[in-house]
mmCIF file of the N, C-alpha and C atoms, coordinates in Angstrom:
data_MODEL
# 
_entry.id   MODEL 
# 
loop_
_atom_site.group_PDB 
_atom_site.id 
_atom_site.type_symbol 
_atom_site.label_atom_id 
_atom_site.label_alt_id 
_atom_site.label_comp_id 
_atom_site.label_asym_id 
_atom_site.label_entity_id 
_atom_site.label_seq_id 
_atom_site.pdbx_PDB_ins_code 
_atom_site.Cartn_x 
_atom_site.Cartn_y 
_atom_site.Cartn_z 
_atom_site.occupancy 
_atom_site.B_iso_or_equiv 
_atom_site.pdbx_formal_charge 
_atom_site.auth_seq_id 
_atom_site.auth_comp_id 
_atom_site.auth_asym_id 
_atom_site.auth_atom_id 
_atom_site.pdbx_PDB_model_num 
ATOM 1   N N  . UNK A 1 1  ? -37.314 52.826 -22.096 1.00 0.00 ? 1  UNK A N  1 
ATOM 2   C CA . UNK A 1 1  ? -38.097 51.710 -22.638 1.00 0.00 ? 1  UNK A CA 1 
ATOM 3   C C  . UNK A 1 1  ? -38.438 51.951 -24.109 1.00 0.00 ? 1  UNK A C  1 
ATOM 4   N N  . UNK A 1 2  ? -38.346 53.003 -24.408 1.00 0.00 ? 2  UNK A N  1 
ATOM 5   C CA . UNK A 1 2  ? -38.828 53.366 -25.890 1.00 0.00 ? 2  UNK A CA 1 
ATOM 6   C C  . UNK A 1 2  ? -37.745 53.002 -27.114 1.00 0.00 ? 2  UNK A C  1 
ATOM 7   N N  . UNK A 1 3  ? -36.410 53.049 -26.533 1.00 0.00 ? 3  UNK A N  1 
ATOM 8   C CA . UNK A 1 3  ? -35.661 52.571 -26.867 1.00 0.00 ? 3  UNK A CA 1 
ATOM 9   C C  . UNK A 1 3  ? -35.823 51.806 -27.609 1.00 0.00 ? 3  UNK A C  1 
ATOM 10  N N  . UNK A 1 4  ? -36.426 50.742 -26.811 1.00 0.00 ? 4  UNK A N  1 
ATOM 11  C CA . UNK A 1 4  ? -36.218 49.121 -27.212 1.00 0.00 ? 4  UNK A CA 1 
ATOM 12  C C  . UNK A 1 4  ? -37.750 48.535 -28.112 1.00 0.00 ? 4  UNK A C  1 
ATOM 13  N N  . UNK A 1 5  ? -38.579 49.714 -28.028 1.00 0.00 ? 5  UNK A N  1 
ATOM 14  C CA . UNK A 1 5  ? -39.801 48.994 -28.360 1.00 0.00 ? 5  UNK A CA 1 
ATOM 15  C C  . UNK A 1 5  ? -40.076 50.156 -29.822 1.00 0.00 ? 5  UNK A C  1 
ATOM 16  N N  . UNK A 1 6  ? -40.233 51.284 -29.924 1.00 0.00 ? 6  UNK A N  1 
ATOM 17  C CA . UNK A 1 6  ? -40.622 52.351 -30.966 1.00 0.00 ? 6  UNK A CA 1 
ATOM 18  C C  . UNK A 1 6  ? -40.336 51.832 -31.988 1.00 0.00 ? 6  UNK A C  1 
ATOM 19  N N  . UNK A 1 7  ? -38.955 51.266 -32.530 1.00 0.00 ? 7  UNK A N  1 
ATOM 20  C CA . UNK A 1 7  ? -38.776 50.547 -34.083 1.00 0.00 ? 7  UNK A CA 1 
ATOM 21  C C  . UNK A 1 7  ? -39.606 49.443 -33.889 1.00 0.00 ? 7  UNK A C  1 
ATOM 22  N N  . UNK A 1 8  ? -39.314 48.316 -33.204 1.00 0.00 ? 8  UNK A N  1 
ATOM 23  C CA . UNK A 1 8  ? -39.908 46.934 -33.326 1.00 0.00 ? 8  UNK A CA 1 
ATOM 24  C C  . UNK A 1 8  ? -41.252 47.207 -33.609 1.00 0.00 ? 8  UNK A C  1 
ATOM 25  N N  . UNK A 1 9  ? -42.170 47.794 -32.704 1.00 0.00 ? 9  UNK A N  1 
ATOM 26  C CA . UNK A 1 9  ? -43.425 48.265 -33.332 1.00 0.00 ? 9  UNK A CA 1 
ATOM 27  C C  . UNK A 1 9  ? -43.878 48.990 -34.424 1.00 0.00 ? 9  UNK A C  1 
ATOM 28  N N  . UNK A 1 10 ? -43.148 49.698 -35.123 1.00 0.00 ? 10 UNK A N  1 
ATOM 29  C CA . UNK A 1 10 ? -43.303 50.238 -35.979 1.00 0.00 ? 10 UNK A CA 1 
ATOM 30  C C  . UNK A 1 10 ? -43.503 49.371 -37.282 1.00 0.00 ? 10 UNK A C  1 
ATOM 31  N N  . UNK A 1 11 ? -42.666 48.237 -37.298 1.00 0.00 ? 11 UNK A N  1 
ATOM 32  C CA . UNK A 1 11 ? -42.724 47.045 -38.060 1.00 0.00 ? 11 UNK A CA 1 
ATOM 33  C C  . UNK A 1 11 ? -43.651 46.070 -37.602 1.00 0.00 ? 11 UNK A C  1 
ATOM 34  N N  . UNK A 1 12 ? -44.441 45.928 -36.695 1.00 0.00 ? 12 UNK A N  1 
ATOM 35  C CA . UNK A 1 12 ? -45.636 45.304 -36.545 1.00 0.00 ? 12 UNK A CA 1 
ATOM 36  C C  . UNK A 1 12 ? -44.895 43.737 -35.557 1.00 0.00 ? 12 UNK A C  1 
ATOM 37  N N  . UNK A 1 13 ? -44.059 44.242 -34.623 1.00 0.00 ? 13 UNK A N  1 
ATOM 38  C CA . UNK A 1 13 ? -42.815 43.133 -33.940 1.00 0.00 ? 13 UNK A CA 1 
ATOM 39  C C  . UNK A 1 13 ? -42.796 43.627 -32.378 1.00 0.00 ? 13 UNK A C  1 
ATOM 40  N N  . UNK A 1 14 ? -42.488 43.069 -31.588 1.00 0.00 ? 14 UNK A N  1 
ATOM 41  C CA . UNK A 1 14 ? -42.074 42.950 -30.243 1.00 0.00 ? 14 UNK A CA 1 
ATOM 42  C C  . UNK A 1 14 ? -40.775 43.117 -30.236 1.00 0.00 ? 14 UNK A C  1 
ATOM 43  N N  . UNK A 1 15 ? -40.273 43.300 -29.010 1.00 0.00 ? 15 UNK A N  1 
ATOM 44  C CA . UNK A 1 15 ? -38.254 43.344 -29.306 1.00 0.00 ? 15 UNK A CA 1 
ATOM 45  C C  . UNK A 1 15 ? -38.136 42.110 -29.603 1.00 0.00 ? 15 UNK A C  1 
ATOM 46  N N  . UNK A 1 16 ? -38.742 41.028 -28.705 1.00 0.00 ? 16 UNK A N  1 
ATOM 47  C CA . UNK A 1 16 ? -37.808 39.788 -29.152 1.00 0.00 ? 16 UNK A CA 1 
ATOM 48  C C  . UNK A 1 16 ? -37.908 39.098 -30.568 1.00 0.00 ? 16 UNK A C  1 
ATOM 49  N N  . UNK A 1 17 ? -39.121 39.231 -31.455 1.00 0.00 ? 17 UNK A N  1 
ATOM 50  C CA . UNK A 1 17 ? -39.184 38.876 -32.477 1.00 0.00 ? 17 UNK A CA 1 
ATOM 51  C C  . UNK A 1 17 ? -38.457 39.814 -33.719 1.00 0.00 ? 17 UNK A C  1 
ATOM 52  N N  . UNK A 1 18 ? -38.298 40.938 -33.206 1.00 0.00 ? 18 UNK A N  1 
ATOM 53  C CA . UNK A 1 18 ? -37.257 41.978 -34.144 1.00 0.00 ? 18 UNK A CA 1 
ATOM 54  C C  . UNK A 1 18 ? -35.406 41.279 -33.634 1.00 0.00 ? 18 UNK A C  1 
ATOM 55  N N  . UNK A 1 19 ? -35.250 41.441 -32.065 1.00 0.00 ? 19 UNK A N  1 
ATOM 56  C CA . UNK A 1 19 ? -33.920 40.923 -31.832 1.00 0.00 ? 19 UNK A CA 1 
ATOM 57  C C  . UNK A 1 19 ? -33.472 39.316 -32.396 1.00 0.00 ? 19 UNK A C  1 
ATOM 58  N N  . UNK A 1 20 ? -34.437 38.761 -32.671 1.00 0.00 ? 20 UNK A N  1 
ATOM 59  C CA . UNK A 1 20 ? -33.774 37.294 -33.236 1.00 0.00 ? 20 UNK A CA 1 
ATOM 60  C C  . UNK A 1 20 ? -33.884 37.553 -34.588 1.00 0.00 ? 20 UNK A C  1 
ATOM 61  N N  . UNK A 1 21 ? -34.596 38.395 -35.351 1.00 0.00 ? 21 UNK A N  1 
ATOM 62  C CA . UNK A 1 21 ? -34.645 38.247 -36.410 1.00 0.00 ? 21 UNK A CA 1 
ATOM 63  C C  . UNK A 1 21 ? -33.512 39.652 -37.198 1.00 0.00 ? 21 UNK A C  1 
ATOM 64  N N  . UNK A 1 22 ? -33.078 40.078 -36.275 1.00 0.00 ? 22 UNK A N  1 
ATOM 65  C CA . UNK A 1 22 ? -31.378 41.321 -36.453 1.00 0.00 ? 22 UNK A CA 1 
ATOM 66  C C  . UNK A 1 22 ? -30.409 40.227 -36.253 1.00 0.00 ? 22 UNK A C  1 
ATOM 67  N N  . UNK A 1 23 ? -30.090 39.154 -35.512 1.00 0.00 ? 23 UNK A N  1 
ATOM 68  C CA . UNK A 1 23 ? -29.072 38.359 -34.882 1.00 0.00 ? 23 UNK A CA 1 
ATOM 69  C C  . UNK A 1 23 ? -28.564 37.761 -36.080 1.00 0.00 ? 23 UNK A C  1 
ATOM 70  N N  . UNK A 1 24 ? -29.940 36.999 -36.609 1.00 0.00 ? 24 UNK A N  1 
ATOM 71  C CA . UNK A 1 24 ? -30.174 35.681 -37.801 1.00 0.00 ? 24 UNK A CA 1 
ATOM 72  C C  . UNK A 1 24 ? -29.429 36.761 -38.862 1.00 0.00 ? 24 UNK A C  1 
ATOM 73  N N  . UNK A 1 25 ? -29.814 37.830 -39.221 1.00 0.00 ? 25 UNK A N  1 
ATOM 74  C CA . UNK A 1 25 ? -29.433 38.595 -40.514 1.00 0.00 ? 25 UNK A CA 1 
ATOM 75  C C  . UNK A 1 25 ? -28.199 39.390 -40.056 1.00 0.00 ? 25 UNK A C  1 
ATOM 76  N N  . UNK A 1 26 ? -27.847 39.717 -38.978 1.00 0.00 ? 26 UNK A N  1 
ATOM 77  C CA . UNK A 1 26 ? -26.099 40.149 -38.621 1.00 0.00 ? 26 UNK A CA 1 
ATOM 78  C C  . UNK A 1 26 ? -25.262 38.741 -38.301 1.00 0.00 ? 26 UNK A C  1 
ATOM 79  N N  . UNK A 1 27 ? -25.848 37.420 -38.246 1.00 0.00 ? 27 UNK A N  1 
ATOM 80  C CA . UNK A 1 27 ? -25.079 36.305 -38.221 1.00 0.00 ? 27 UNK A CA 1 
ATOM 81  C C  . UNK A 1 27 ? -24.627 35.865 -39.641 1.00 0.00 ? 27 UNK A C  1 
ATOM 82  N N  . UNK A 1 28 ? -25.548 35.836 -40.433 1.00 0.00 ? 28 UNK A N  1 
ATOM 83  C CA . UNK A 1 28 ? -25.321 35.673 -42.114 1.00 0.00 ? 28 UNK A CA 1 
ATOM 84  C C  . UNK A 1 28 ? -24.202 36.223 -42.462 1.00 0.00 ? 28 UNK A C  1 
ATOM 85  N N  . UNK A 1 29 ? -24.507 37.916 -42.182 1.00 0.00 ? 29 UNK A N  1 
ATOM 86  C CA . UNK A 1 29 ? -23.475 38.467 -42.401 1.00 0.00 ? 29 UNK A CA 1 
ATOM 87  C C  . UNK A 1 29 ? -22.290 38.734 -42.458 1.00 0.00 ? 29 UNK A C  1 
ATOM 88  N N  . UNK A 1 30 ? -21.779 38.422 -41.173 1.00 0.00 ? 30 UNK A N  1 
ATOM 89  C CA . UNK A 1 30 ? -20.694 37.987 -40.323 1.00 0.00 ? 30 UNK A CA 1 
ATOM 90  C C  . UNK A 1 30 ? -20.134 36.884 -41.156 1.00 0.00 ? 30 UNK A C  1 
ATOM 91  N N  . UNK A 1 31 ? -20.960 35.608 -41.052 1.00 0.00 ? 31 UNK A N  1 
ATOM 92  C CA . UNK A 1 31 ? -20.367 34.166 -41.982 1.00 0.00 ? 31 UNK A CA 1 
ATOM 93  C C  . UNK A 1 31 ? -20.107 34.651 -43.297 1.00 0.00 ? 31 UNK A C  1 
ATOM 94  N N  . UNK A 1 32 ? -21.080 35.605 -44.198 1.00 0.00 ? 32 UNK A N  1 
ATOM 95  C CA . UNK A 1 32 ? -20.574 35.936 -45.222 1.00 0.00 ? 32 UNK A CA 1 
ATOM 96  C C  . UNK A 1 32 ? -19.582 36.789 -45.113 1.00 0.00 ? 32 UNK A C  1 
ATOM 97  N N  . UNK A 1 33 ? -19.277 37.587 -45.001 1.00 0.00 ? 33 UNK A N  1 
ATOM 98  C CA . UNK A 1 33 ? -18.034 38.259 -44.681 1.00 0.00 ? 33 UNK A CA 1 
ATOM 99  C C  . UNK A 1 33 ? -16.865 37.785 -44.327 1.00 0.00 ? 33 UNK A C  1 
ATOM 100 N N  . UNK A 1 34 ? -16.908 36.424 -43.234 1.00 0.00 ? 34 UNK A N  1 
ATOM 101 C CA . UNK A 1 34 ? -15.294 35.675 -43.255 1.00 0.00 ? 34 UNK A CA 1 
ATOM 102 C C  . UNK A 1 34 ? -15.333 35.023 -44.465 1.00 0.00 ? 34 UNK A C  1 
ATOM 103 N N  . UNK A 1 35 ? -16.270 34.533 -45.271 1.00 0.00 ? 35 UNK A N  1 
ATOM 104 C CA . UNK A 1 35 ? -15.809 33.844 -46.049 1.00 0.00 ? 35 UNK A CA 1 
ATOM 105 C C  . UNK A 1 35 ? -15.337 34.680 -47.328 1.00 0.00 ? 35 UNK A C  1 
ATOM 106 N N  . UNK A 1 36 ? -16.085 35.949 -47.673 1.00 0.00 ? 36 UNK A N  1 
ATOM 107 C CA . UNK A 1 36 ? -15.468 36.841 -48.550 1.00 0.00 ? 36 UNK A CA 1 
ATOM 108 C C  . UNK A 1 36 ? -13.702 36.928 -47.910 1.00 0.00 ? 36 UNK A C  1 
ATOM 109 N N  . UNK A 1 37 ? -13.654 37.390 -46.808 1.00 0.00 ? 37 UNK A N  1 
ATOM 110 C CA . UNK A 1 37 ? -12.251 37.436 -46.415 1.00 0.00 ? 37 UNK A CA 1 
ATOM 111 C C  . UNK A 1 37 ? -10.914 36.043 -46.714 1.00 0.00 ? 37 UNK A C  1 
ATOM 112 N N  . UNK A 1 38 ? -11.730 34.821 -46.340 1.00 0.00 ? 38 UNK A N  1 
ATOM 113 C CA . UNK A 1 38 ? -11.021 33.582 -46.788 1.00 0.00 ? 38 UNK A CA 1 
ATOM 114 C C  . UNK A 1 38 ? -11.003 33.339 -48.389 1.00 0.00 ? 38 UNK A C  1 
ATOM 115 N N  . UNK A 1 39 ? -11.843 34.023 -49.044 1.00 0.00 ? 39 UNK A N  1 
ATOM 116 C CA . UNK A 1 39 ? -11.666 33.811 -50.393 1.00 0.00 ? 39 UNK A CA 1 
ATOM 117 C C  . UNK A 1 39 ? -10.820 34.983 -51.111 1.00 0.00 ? 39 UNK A C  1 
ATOM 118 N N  . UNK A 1 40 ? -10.302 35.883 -50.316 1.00 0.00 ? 40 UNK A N  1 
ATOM 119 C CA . UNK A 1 40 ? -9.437  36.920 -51.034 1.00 0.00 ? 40 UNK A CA 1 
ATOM 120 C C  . UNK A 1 40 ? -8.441  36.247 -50.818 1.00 0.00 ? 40 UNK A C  1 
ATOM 121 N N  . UNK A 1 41 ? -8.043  35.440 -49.696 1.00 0.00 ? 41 UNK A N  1 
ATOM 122 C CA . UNK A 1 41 ? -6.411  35.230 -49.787 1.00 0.00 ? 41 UNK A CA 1 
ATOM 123 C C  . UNK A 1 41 ? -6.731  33.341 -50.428 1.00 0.00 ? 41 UNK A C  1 
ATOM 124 N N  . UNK A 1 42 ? -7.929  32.926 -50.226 1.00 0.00 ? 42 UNK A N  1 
ATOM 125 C CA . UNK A 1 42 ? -7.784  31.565 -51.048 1.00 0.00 ? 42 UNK A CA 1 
ATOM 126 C C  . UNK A 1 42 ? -8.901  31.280 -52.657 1.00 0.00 ? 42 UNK A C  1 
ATOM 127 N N  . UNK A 1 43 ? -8.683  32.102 -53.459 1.00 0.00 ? 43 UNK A N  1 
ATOM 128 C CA . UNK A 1 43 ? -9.937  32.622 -54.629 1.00 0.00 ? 43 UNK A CA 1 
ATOM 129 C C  . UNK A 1 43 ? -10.681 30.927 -54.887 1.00 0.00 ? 43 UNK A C  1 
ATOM 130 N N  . UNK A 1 44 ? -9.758  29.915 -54.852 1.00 0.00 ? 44 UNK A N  1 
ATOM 131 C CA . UNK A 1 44 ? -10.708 28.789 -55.177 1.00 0.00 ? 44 UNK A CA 1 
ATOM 132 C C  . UNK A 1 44 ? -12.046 28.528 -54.010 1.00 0.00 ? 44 UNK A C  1 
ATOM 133 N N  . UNK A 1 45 ? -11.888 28.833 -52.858 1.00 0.00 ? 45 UNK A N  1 
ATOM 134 C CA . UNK A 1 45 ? -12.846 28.840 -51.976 1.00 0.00 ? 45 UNK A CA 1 
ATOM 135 C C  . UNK A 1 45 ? -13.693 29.985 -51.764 1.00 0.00 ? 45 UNK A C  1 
ATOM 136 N N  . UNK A 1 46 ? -14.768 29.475 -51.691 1.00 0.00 ? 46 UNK A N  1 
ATOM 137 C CA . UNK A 1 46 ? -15.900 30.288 -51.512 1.00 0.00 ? 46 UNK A CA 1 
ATOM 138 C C  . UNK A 1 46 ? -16.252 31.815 -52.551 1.00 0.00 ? 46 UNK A C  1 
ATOM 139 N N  . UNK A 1 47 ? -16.470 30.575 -53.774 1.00 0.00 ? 47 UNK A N  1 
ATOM 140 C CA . UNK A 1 47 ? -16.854 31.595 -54.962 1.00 0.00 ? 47 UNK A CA 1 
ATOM 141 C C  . UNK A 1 47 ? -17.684 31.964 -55.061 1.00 0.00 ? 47 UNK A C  1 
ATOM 142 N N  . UNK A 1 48 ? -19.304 31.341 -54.428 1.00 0.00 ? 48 UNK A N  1 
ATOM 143 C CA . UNK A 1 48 ? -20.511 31.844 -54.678 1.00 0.00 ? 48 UNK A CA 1 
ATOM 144 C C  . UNK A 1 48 ? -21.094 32.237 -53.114 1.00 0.00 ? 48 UNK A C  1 
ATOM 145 N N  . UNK A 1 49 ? -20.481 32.157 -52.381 1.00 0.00 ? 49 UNK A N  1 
ATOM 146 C CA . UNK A 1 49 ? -21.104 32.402 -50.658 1.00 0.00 ? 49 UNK A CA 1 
ATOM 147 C C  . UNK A 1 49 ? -21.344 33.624 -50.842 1.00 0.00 ? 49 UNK A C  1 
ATOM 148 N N  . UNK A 1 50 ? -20.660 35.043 -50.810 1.00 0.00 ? 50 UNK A N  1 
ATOM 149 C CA . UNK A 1 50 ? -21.050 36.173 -50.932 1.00 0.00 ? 50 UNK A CA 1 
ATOM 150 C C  . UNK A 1 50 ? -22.360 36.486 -51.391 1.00 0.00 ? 50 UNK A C  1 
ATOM 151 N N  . UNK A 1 51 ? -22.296 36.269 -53.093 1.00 0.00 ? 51 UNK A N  1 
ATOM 152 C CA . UNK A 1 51 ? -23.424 37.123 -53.968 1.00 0.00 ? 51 UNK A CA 1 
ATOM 153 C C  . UNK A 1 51 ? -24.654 35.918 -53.774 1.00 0.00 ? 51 UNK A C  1 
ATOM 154 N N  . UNK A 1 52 ? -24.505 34.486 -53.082 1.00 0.00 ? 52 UNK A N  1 
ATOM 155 C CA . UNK A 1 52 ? -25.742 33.714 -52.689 1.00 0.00 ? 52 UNK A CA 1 
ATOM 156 C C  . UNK A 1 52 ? -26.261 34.106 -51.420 1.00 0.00 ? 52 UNK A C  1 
ATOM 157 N N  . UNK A 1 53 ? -25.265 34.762 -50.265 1.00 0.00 ? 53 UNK A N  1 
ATOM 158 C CA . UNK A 1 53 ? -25.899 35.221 -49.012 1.00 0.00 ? 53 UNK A CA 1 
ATOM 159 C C  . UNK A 1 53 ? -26.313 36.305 -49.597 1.00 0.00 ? 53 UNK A C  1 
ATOM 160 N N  . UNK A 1 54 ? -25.990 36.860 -50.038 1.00 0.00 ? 54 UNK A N  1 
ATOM 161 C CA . UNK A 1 54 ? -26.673 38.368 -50.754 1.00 0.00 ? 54 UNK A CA 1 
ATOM 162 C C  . UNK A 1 54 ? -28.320 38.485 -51.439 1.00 0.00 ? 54 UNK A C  1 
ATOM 163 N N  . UNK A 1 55 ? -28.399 37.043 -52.172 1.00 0.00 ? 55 UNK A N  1 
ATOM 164 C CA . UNK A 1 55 ? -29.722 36.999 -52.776 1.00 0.00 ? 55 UNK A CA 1 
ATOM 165 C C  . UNK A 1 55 ? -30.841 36.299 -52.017 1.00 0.00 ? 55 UNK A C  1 
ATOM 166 N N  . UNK A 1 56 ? -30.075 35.705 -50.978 1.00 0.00 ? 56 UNK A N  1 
ATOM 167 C CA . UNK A 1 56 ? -31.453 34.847 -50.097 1.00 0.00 ? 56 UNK A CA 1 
ATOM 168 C C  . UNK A 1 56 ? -31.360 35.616 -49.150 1.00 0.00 ? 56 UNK A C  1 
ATOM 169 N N  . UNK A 1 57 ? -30.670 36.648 -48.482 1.00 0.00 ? 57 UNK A N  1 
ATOM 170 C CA . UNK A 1 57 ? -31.372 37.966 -47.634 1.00 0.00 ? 57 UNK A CA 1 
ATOM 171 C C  . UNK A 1 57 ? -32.187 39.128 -48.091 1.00 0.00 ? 57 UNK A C  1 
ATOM 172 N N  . UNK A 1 58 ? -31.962 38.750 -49.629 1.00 0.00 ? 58 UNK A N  1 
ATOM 173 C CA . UNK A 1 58 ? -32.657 39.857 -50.071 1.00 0.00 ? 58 UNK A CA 1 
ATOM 174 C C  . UNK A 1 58 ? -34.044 39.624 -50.263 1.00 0.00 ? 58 UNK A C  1 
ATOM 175 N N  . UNK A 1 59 ? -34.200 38.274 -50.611 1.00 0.00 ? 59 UNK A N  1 
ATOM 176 C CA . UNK A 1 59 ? -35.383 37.647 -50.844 1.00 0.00 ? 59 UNK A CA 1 
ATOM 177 C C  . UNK A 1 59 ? -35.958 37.250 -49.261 1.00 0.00 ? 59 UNK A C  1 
ATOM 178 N N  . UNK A 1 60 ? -35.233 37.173 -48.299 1.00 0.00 ? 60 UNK A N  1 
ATOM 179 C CA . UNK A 1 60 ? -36.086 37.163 -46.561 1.00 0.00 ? 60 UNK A CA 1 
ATOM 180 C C  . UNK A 1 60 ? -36.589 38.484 -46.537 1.00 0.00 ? 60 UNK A C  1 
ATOM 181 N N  . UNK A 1 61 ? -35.866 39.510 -46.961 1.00 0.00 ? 61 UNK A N  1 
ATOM 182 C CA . UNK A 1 61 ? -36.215 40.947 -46.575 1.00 0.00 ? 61 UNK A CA 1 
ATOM 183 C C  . UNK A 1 61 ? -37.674 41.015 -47.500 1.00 0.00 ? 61 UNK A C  1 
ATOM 184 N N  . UNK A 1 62 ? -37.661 41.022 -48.863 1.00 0.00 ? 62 UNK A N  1 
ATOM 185 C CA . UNK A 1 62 ? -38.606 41.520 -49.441 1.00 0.00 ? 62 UNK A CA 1 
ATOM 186 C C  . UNK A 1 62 ? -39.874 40.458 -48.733 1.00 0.00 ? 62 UNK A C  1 
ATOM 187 N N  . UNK A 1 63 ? -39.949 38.548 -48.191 1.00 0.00 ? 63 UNK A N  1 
ATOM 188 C CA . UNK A 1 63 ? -41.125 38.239 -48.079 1.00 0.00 ? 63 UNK A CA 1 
ATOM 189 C C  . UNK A 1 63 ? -41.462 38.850 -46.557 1.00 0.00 ? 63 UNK A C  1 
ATOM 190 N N  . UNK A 1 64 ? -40.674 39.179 -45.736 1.00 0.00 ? 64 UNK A N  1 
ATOM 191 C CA . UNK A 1 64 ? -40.836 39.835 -44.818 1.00 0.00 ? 64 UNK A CA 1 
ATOM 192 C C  . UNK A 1 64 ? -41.773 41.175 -45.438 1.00 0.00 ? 64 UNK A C  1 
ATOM 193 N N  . UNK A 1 65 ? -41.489 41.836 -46.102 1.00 0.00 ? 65 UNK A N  1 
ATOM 194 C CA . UNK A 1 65 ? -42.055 43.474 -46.227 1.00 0.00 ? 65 UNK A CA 1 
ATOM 195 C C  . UNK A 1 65 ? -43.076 43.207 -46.402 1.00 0.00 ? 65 UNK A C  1 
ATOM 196 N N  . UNK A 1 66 ? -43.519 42.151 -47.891 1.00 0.00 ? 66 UNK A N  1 
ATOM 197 C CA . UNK A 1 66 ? -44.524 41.922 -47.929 1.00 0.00 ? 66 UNK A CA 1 
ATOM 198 C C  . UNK A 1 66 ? -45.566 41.377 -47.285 1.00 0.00 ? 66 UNK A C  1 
ATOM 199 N N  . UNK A 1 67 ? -45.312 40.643 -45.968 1.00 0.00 ? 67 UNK A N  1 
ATOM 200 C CA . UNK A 1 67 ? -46.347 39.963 -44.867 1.00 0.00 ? 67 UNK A CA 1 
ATOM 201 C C  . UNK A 1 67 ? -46.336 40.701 -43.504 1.00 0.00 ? 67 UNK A C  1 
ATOM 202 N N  . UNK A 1 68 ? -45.387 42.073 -43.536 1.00 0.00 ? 68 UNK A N  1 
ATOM 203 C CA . UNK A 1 68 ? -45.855 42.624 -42.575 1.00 0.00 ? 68 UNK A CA 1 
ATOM 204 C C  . UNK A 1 68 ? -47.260 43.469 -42.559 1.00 0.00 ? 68 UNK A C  1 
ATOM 205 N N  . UNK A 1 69 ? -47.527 43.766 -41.353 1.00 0.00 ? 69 UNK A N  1 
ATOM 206 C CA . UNK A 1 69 ? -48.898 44.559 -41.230 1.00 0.00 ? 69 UNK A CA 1 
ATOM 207 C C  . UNK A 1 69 ? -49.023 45.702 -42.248 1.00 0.00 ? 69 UNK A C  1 
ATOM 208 N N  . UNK A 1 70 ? -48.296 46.417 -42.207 1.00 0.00 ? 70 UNK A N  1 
ATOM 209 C CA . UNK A 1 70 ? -48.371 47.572 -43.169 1.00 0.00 ? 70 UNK A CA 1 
ATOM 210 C C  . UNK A 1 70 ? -47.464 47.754 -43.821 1.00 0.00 ? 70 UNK A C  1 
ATOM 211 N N  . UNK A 1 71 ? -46.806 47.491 -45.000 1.00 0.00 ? 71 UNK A N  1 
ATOM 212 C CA . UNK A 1 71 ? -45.521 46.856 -45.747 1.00 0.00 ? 71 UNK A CA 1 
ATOM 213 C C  . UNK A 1 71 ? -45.427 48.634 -46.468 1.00 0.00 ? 71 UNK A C  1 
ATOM 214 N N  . UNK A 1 72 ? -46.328 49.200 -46.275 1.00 0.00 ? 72 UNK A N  1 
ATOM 215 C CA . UNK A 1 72 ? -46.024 50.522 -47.113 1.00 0.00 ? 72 UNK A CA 1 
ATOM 216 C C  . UNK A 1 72 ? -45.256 51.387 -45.766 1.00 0.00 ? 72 UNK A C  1 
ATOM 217 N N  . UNK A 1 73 ? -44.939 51.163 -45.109 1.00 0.00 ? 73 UNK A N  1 
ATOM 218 C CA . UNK A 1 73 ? -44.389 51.896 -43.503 1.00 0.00 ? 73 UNK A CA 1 
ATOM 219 C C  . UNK A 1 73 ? -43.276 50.592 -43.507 1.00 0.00 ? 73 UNK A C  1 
ATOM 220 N N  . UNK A 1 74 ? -42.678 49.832 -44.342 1.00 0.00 ? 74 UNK A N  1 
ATOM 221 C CA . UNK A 1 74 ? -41.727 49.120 -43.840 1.00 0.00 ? 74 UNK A CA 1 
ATOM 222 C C  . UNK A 1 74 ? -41.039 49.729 -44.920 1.00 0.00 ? 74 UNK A C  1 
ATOM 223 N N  . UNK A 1 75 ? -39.543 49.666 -43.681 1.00 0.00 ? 75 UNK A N  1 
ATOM 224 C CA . UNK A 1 75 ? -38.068 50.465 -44.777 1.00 0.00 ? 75 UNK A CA 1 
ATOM 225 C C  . UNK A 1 75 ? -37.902 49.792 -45.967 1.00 0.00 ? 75 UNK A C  1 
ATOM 226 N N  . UNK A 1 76 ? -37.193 50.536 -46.614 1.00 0.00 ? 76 UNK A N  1 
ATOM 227 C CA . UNK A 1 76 ? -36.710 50.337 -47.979 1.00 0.00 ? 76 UNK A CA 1 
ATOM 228 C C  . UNK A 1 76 ? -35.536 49.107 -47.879 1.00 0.00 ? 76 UNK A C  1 
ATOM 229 N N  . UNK A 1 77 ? -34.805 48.983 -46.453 1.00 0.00 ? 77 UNK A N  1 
ATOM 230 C CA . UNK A 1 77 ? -33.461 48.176 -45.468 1.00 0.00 ? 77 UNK A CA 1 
ATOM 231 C C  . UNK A 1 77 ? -33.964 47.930 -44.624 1.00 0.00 ? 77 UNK A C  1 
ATOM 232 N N  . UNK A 1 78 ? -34.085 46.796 -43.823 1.00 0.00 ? 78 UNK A N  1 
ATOM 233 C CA . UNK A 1 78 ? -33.984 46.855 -42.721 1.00 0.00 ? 78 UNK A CA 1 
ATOM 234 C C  . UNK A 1 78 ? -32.793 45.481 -41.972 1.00 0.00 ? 78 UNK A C  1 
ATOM 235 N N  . UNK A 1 79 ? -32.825 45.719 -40.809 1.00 0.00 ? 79 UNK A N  1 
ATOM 236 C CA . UNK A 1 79 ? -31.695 45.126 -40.056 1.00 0.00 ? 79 UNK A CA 1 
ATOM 237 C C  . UNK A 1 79 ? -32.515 44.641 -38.919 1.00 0.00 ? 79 UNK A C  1 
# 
């Protein structure tokens, strides 16, 4: 059971509010990533998807750090 609960709490989260909120940010990812892949073999498509999924996860991560319970105990990354 510790498994599943020791991180999530540590961030001030339950599993399920940590597991939807890993899904949402490994789903981004995923979409960004085929589309980096569709834009190596097609360069006119999908010129800004990458480095724009890149800056609005970065900016979920940081308002996240900052509104968790104790933002000085939240990672530097998280997933």
């Amino acid at each position: 059971m510790k498994m599943f609960t020791e991180h999530p709490r540590s961030l001030g989260m339950n599993w399920t509010e940590h597991s939807i909120g890993a899904l949402a940010i490994g789903g981004t990812l995923v979409v960004a990533g085929a589309a980096c892949i569709v834009h190596a073999l097609l360069p006119s498509l999908f010129t800004e998807t990458a480095g724009r999924t890149v800056k609005s996860l970065h900016e979920r991560m940081t308002h996240r750090r900052a509104a968790a319970p104790n933002p000085n105990f939240w990672p530097e990354y998280e997933i």
